[in-house]
BASE-663696 format. One record per residue (C-alpha): x, y, z; residue number from 1; residue in one letter. Coordinates in Angstrom, 3 decimals, decimal comma. Layout:
// residues N
[atom [X Y Z] NUM A]
...
END
This chain:
// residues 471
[atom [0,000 0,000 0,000] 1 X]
[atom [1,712 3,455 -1,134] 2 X]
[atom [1,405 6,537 1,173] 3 X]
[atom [-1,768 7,771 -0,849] 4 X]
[atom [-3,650 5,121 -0,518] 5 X]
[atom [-3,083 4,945 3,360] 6 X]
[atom [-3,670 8,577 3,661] 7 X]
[atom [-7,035 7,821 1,748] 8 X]
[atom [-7,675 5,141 3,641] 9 X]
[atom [-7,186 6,773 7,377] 10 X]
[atom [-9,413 9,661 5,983] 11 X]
[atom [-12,021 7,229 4,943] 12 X]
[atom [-11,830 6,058 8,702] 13 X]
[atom [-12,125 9,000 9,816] 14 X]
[atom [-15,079 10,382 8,020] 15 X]
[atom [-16,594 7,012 8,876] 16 X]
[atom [-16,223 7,858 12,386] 17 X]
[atom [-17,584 11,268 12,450] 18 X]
[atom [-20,531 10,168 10,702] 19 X]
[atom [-21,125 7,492 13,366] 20 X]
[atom [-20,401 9,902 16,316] 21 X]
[atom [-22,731 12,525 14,650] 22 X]
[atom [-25,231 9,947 14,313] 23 X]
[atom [-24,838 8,806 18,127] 24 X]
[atom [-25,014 11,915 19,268] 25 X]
[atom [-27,338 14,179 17,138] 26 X]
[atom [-29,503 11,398 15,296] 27 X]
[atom [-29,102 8,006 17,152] 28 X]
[atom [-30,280 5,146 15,323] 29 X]
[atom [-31,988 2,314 17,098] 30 X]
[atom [-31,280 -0,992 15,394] 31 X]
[atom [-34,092 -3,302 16,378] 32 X]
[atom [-34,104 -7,130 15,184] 33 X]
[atom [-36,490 -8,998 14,573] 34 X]
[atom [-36,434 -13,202 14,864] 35 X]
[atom [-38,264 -16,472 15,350] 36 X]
[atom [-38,472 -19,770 13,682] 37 X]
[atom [-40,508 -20,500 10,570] 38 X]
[atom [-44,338 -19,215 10,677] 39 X]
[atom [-43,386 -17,530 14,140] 40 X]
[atom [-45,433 -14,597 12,146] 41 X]
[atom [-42,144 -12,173 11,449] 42 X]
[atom [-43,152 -10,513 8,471] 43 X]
[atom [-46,859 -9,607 9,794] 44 X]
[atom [-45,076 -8,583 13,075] 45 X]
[atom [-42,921 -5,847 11,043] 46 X]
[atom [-45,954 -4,800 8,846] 47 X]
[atom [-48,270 -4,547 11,535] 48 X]
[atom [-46,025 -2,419 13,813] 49 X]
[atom [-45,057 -0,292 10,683] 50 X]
[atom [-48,470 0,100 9,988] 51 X]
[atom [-49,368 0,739 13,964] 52 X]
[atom [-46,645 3,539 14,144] 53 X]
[atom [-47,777 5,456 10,999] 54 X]
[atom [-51,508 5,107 12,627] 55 X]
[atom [-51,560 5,594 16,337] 56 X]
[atom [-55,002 5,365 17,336] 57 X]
[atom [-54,428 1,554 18,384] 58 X]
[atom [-50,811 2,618 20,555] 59 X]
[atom [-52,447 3,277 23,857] 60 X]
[atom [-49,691 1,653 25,668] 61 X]
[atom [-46,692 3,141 24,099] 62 X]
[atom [-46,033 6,198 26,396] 63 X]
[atom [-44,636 8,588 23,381] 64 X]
[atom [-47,984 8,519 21,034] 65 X]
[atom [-50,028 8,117 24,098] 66 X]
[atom [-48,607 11,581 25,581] 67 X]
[atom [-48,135 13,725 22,711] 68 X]
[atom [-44,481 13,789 22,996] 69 X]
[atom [-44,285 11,681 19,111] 70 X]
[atom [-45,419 14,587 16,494] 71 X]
[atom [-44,503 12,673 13,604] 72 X]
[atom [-43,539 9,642 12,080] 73 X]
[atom [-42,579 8,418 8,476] 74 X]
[atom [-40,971 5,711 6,198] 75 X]
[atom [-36,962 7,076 5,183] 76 X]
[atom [-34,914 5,285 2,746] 77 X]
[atom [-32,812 2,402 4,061] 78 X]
[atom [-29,322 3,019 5,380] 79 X]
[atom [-27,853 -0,053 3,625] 80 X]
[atom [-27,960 -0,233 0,196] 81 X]
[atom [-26,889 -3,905 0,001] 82 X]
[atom [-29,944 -5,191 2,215] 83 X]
[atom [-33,445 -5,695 0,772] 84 X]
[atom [-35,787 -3,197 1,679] 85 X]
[atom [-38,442 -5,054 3,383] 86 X]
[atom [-41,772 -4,691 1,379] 87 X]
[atom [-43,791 -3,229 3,958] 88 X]
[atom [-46,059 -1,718 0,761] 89 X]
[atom [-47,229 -4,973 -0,533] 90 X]
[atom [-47,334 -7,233 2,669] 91 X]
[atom [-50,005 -4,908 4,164] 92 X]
[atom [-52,084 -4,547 0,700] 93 X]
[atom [-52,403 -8,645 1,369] 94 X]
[atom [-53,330 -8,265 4,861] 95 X]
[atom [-56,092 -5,468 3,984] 96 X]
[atom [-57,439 -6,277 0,610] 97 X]
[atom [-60,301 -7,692 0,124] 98 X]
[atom [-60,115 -11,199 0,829] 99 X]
[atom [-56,853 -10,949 2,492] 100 X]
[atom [-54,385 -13,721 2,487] 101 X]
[atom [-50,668 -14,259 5,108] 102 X]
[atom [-47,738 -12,763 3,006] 103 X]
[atom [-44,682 -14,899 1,953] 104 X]
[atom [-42,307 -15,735 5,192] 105 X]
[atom [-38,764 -14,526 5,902] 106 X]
[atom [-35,829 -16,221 3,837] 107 X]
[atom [-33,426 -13,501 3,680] 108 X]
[atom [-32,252 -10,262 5,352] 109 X]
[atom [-34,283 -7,168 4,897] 110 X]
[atom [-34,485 -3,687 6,586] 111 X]
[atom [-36,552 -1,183 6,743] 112 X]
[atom [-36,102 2,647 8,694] 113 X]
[atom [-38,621 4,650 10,432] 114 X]
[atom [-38,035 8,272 11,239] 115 X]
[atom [-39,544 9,617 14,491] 116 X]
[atom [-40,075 13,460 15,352] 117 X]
[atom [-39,736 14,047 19,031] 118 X]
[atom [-40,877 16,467 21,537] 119 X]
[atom [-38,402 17,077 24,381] 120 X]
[atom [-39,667 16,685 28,021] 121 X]
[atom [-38,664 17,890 30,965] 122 X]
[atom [-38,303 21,427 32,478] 123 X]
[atom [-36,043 22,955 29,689] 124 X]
[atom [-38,357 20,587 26,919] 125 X]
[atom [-39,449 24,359 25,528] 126 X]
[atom [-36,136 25,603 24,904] 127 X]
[atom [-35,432 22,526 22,661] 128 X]
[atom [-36,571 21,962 19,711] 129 X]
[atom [-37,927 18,429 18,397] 130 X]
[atom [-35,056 16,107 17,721] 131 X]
[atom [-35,072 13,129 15,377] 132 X]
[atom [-34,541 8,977 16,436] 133 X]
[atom [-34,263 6,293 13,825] 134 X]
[atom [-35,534 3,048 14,388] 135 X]
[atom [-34,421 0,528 11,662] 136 X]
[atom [-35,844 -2,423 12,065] 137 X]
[atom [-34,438 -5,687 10,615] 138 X]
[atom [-35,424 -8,785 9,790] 139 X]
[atom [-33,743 -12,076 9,587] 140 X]
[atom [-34,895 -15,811 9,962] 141 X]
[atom [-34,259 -17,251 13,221] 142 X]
[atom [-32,592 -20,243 11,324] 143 X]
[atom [-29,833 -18,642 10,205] 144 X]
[atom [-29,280 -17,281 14,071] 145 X]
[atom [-29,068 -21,015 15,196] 146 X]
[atom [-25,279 -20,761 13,014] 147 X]
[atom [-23,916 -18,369 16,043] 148 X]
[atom [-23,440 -21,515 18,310] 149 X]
[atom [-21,842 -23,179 15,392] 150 X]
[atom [-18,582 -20,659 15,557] 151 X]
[atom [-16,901 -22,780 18,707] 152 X]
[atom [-17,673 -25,905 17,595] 153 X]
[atom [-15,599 -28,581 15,255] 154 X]
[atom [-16,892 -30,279 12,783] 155 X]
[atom [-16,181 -33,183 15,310] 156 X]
[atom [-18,742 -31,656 18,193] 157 X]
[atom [-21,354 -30,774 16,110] 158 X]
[atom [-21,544 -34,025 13,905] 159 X]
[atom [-21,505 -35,975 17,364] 160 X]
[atom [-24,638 -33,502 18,419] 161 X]
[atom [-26,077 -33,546 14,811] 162 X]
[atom [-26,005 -37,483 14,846] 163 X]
[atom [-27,514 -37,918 18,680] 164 X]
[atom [-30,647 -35,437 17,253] 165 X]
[atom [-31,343 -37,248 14,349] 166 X]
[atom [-31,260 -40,405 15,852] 167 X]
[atom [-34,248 -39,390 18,103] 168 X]
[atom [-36,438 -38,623 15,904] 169 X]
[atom [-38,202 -41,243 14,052] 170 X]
[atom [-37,723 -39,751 10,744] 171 X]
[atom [-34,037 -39,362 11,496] 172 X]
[atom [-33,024 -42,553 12,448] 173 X]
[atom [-32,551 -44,244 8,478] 174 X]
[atom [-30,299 -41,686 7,695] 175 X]
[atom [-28,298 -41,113 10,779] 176 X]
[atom [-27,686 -44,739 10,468] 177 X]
[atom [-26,577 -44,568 6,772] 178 X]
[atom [-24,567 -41,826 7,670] 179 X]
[atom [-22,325 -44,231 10,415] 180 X]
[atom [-22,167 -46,376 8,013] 181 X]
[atom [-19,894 -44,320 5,813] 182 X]
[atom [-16,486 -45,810 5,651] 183 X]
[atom [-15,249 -41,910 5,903] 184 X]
[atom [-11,632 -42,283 5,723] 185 X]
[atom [-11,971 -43,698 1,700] 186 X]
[atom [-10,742 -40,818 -0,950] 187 X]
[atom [-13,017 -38,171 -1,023] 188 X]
[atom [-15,805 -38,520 -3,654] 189 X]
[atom [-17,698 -35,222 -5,096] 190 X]
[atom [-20,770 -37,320 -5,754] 191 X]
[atom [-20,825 -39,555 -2,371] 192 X]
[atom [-20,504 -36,210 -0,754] 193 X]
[atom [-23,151 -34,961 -2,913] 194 X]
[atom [-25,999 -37,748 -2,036] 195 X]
[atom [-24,651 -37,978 1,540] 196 X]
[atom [-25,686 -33,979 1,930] 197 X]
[atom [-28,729 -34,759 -0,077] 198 X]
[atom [-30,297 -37,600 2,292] 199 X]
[atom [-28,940 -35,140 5,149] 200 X]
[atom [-30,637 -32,029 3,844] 201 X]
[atom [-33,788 -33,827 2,883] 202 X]
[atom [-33,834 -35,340 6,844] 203 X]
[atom [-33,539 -31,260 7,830] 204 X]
[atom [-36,178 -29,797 5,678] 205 X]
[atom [-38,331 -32,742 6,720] 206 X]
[atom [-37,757 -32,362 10,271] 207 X]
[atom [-38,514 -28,379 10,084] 208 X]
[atom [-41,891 -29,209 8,143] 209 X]
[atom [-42,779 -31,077 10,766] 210 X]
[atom [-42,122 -28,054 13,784] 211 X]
[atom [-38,639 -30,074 14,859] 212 X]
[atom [-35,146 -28,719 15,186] 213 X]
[atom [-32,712 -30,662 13,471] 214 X]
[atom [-29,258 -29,141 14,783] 215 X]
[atom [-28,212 -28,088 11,086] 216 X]
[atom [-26,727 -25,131 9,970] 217 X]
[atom [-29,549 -22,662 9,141] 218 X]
[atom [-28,815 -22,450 5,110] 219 X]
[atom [-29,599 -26,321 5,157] 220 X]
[atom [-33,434 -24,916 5,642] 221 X]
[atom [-32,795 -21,125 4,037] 222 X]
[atom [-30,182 -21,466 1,575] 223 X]
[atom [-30,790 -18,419 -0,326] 224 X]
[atom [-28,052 -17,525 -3,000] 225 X]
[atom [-26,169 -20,543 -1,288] 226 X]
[atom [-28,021 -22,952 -3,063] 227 X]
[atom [-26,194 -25,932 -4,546] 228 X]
[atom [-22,805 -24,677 -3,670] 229 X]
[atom [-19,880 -26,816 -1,636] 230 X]
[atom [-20,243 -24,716 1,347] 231 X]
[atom [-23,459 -25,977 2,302] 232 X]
[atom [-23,189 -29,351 0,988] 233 X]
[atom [-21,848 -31,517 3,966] 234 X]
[atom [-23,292 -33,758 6,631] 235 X]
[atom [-22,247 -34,954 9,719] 236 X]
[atom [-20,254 -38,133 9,806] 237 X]
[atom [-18,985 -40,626 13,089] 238 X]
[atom [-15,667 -39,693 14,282] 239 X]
[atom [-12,545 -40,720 13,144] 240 X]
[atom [-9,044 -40,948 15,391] 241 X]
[atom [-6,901 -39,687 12,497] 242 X]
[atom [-8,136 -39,763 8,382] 243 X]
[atom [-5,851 -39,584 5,879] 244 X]
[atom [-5,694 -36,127 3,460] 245 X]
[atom [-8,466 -36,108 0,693] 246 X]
[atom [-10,344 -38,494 2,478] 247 X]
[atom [-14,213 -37,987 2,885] 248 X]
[atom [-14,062 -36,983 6,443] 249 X]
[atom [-11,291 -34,189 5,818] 250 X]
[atom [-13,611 -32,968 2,916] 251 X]
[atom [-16,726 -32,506 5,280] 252 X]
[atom [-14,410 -30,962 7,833] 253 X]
[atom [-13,256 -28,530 5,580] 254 X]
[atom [-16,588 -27,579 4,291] 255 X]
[atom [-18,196 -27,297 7,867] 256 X]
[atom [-15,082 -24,728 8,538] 257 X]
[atom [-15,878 -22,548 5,652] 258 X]
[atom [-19,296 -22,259 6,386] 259 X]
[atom [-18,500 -21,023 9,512] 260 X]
[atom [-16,302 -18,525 7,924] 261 X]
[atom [-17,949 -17,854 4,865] 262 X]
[atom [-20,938 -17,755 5,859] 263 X]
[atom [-21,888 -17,043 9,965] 264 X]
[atom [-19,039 -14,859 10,558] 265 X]
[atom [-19,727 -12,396 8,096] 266 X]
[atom [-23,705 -12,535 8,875] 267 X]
[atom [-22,728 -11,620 12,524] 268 X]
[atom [-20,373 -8,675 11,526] 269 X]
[atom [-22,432 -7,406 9,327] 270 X]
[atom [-26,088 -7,664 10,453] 271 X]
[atom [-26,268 -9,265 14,062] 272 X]
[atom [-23,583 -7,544 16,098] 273 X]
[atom [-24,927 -4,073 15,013] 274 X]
[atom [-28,215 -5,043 16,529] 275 X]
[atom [-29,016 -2,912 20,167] 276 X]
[atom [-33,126 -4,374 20,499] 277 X]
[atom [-34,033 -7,577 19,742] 278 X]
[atom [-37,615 -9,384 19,741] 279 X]
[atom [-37,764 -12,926 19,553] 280 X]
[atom [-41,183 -14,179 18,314] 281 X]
[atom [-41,956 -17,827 18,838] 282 X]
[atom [-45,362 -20,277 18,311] 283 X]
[atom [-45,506 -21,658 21,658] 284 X]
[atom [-49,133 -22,820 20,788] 285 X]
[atom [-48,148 -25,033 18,155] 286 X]
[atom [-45,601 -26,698 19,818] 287 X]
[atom [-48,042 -27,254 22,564] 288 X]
[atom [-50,658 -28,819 20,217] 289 X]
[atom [-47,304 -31,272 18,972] 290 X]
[atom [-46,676 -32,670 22,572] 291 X]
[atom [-44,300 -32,451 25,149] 292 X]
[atom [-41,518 -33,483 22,375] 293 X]
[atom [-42,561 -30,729 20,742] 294 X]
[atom [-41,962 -28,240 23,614] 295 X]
[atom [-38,515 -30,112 24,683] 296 X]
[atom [-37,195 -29,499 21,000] 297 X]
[atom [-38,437 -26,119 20,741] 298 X]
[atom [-36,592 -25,251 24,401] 299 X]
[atom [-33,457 -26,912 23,003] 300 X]
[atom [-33,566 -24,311 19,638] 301 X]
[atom [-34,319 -21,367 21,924] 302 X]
[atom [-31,984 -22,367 23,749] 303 X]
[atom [-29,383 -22,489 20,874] 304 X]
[atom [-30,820 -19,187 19,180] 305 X]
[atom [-30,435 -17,080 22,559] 306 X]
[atom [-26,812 -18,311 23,195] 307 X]
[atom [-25,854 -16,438 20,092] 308 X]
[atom [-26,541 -12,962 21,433] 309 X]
[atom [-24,174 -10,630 23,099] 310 X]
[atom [-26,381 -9,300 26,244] 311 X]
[atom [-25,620 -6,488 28,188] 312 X]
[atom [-25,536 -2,310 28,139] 313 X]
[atom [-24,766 0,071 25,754] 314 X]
[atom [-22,891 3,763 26,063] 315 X]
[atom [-22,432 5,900 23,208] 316 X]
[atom [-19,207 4,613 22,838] 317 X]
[atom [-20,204 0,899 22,199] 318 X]
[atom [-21,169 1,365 18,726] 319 X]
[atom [-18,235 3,145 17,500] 320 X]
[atom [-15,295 1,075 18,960] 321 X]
[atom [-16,495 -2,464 20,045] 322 X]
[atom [-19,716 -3,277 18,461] 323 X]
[atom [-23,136 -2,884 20,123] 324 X]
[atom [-24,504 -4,969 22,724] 325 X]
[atom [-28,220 -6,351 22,818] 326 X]
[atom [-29,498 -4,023 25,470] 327 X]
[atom [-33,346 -5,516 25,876] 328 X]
[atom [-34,701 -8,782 24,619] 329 X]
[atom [-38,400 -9,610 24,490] 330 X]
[atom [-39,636 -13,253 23,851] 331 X]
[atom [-42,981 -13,062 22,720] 332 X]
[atom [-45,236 -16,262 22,606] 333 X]
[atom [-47,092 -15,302 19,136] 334 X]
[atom [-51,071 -15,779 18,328] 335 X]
[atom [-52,164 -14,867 21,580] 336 X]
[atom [-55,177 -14,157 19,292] 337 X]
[atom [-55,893 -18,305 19,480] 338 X]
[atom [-56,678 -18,124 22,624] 339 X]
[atom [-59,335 -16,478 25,121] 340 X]
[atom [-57,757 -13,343 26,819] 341 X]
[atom [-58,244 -15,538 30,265] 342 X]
[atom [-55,603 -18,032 28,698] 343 X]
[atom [-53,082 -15,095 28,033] 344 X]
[atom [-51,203 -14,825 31,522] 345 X]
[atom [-50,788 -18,483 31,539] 346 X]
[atom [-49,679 -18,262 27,950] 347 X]
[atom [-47,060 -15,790 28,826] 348 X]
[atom [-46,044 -17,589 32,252] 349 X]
[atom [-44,982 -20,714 30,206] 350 X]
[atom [-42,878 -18,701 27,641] 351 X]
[atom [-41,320 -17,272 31,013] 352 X]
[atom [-40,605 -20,525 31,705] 353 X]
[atom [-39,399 -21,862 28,789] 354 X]
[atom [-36,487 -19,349 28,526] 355 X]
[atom [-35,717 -19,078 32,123] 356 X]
[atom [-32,254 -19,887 31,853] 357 X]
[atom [-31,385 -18,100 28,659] 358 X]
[atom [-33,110 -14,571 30,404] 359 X]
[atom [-31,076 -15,033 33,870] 360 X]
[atom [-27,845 -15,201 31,605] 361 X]
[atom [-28,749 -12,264 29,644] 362 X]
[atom [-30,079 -10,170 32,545] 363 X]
[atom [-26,753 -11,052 34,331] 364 X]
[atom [-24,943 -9,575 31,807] 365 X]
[atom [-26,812 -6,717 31,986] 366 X]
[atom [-29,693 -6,894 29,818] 367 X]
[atom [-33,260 -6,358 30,228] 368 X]
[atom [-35,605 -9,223 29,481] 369 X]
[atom [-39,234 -9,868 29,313] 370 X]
[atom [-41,835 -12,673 28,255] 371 X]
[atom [-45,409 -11,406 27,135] 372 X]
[atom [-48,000 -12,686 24,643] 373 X]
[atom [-48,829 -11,137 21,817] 374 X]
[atom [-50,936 -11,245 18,602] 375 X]
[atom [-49,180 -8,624 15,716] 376 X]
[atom [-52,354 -8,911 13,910] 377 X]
[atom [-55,960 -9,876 15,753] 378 X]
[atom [-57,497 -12,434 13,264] 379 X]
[atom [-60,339 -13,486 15,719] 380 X]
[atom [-62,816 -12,212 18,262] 381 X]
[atom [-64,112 -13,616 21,399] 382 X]
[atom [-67,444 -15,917 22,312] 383 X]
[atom [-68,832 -17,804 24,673] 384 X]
[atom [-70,497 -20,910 23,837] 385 X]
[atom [-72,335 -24,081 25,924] 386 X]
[atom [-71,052 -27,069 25,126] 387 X]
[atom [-72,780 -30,184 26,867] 388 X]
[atom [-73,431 -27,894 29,543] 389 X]
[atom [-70,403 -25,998 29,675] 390 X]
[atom [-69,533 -22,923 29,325] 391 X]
[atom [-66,376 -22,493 27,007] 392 X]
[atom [-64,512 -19,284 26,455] 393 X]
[atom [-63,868 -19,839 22,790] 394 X]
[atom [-62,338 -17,972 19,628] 395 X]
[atom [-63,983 -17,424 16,066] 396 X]
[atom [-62,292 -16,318 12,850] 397 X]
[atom [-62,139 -17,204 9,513] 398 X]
[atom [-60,805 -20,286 7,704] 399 X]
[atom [-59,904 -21,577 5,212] 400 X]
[atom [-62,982 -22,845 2,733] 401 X]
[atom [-65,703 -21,050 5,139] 402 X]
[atom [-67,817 -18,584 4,553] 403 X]
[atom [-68,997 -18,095 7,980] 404 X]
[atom [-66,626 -17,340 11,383] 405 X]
[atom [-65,935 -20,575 13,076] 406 X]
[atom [-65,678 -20,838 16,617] 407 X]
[atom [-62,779 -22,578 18,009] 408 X]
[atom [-61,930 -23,758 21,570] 409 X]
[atom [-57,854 -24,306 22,464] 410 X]
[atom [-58,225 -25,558 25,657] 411 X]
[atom [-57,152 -24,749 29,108] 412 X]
[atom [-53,221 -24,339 29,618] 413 X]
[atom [-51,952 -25,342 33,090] 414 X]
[atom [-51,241 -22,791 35,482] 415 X]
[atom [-48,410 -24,190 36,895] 416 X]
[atom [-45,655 -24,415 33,583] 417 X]
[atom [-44,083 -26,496 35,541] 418 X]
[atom [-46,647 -29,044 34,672] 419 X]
[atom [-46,151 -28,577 30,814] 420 X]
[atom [-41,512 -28,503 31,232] 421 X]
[atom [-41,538 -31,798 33,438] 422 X]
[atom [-43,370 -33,748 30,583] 423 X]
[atom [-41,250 -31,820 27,914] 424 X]
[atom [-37,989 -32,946 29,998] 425 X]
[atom [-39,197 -36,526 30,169] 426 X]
[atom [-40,000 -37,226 26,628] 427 X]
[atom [-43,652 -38,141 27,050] 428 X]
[atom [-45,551 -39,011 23,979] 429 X]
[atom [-48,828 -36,439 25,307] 430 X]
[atom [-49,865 -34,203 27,818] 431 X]
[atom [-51,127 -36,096 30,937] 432 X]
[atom [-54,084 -34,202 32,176] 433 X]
[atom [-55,067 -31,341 29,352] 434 X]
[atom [-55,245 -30,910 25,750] 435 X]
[atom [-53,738 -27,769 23,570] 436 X]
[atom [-55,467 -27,449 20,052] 437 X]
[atom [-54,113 -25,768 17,206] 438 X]
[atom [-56,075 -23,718 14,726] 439 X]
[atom [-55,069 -21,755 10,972] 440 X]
[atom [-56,904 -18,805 10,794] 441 X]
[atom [-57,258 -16,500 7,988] 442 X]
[atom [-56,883 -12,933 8,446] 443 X]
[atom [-60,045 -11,150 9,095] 444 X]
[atom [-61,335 -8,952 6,633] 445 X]
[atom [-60,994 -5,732 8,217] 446 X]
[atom [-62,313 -1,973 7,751] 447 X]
[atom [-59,733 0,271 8,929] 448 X]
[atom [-60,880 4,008 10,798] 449 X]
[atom [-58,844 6,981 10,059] 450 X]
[atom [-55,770 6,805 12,234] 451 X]
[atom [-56,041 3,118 13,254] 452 X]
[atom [-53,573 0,609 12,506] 453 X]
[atom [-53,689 -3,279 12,097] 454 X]
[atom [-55,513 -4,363 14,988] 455 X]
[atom [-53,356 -6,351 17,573] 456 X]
[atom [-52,865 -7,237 20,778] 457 X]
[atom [-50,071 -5,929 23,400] 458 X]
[atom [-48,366 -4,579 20,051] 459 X]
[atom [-48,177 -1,317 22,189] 460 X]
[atom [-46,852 -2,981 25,282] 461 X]
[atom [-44,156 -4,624 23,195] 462 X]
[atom [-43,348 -1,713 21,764] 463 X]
[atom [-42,572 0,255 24,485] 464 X]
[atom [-40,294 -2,054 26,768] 465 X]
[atom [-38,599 -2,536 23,029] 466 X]
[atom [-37,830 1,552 22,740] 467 X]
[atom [-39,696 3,612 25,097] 468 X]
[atom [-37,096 4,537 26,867] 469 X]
[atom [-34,488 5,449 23,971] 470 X]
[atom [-37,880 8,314 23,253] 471 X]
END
């Protein structure tokens, strides 16, 4: 590098620095991610509170629109120009059309930036003038976050854990048993390795139709651009006390490596370690309606997903120098809508419990946590009917080849979670002494007042342990 070109480099540094303290400082950004597993209901999440911020009249519970302090709010370009903008436009024409319908689910990045106008508070507010926040809000499938606990493991760990998990599920345990049969120390074989990753993948994208965590790297299920290429074409093999160079096993090894630097380090520079919010979305409900294996696999995943964040509290230093930290979490059990409002506190206790470990390790480090239940978008209302004499707190929506609401009944959800963990941990085949249902609802066809927003429920609430503070 000549002298020119490391003058022009520092200066580039430097400019990039300003802009990032002038940002801090004058125009701070809040970087707020947004994850969950597969039909965890991301996208409607994003559109609805888009949609709820631009239209206040449903935000009772977040503090800034509720006491005049927010004048103004509106859509800005995107900061990044190499991350999809996420299509806020179209998802909410297929939420309010006429007969609306569930836009397409996450499978890549995507961003999208808010701009909020600000009246200061406080005894000098009046000799202020309104000051302006960012909140960019970002979207990635909770898949791809399962690849952060990848980055301290060899290919050696993780094809021992990848093995164990597929040999416990019944749909797993054909291939995990053609896969110890590989004689992996024979020359390596571009189309062996090929059909081996094939069976493998197919076992994966099986396993995640079905609602079950497989332990695979999260392109196995998203591949995106990745599709087809070397780097995600691997499986996990028996262990070997020494193979020989070119051999099979070396091959798989060496592919497992470079997706972990190919592939999840540069997704954590680049997207997940700018990240300061974070809500974590996840469909306790259908797990529930699964069984207690169900619930067990989903606390392993969460489990996995949560130990890739970096918990703990921000200055206006962290972002400049070391990276930012995730400063509040929020696990939100989705569809509260499913269920009768008097099911919602029990709801919300069980995704406490869930995630009990993962929330005393980030609040430890600092971070604030919370559980709540949520719906992003209301799909049903609420009815009473009497069924052989009882009285049942039920649900009615629309679904799918019905012209008519349908009323639904979930069930009754322990109050103790407890209960619900101890048969998860145990690995029995059903629930001993209740019954969770499971119901695909349409979204309702809605007509939308001046000023309202997607109806929802505890959208505000979310909201506001999310940013309130940073307004």
């Amino acid at each position: 590098m000549g002298l020119g070109d490391f003058t022009d480099s520092v200066l580039r540094d430097v400019e990039g620095l300003g802009a990032r303290v002038n940002e801090a400082l004058f125009e701070p950004t809040i970087r707020l991610g947004v994850t969950g597993l597969s039909r965890a209901g991301k996208s409607v999440f994003i559109t609805s509170l888009v949609s709820n911020l631009l239209q206040r009249g449903r935000m009772t519970q977040f503090a800034a629109a509720n006491d005049g302090r927010l004048r103004t709010v509106y859509l800005q370009p995107q900061p990044d120009d190499t991350i999809a903008r996420f299509p806020y436009e179209s998802y909410l024409a297929a939420l309010t059309g006429p007969t609306p319908f569930w836009p397409q689910s996450t499978r890549n990045v995507s961003e999208l930036r808010l701009s909020f106008r600000i009246n200061p508070s406080g005894l000098l507010g009046g000799l202020r003038g309104a000051r302006t926040i960012h909140l960019d809000i970002v979207d990635y499938p909770g898949e791809w976050l399962l690849d952060l606990a990848l980055i301290g493991k060899s290919y050696r760990e993780w094809s021992d854990e990848a093995l164990q998990r597929m040999g416990a599920q019944d749909i797993g345990v054909q291939v995990a048993y053609q896969l110890e049969q590989v004689d992996a120390d024979q020359p390596m074989d571009d189309v062996a390795i090929q059909e081996l990753a094939a069976e493998y993948t197919r076992f994966v994208r099986d396993a995640h139709a079905q609602g079950m965590s497989s332990g695979a790297p999260g392109r196995f299920i998203l591949p995106g651009e990745l599709e087809g290429s070397p780097v995600i074409t691997f499986a996990p093999l028996p262990p070997l006390e020494r193979s020989a160079k070119g051999a099979v096993w070396r091959e798989m090894e060496r592919r497992f490596n470079a997706y972990k630097s190919e592939v999840v380090r540069p997704f954590f520079r680049d997207h997940f370690a700018r990240i300061d919010r974070q809500i974590v979305l996840v469909d306790v409900l259908a797990a529930l309606h699964r069984g207690p294996k169900a619930v067990d696999d989903l606390q392993t995943t969460m489990a996995d997903i949560l130990a890739g964040f970096r918990p703990g509290r921000n200055n206006w230093l962290s972002g400049l120098l070391t990276g930012k930290k995730v400063e509040k979490i929020l696990f939100a059990a989705t569809k509260a809508d499913h269920l009768h409002q008097s099911q919602h506190p029990r709801l919300t206790a069980l995704m406490d419990a869930m995630l009990s470990q993962a929330k005393s390790r980030a609040e430890f480090a600092g971070a604030q946590t919370q559980a709540m239940a949520i719906a992003a978008l209301r799909t049903t209302s609420e009815t009473t009917i009497n069924h052989e004499g009882r009285q049942l707190e039920c649900v009615q929506g629309r679904i799918a080849n019905s012209t008519k609401p349908v009323a639904f009944y979930a069930g009754n959800l322990p109050k103790d979670p407890s209960r619900v963990l101890a048969s998860a941990q145990l690995g029995k085949e059903e629930w001993a002494d209740f019954t969770v249902r499971n119901q695909d609802f349409d979204p309702a066809i809605l007509e939308l007042k001046q000023r309202q927003g997607l109806p929802h429920i505890r959208l505000d609430k979310a909201l506001q342990f999310l940013i309130g503070d940073a307004l």
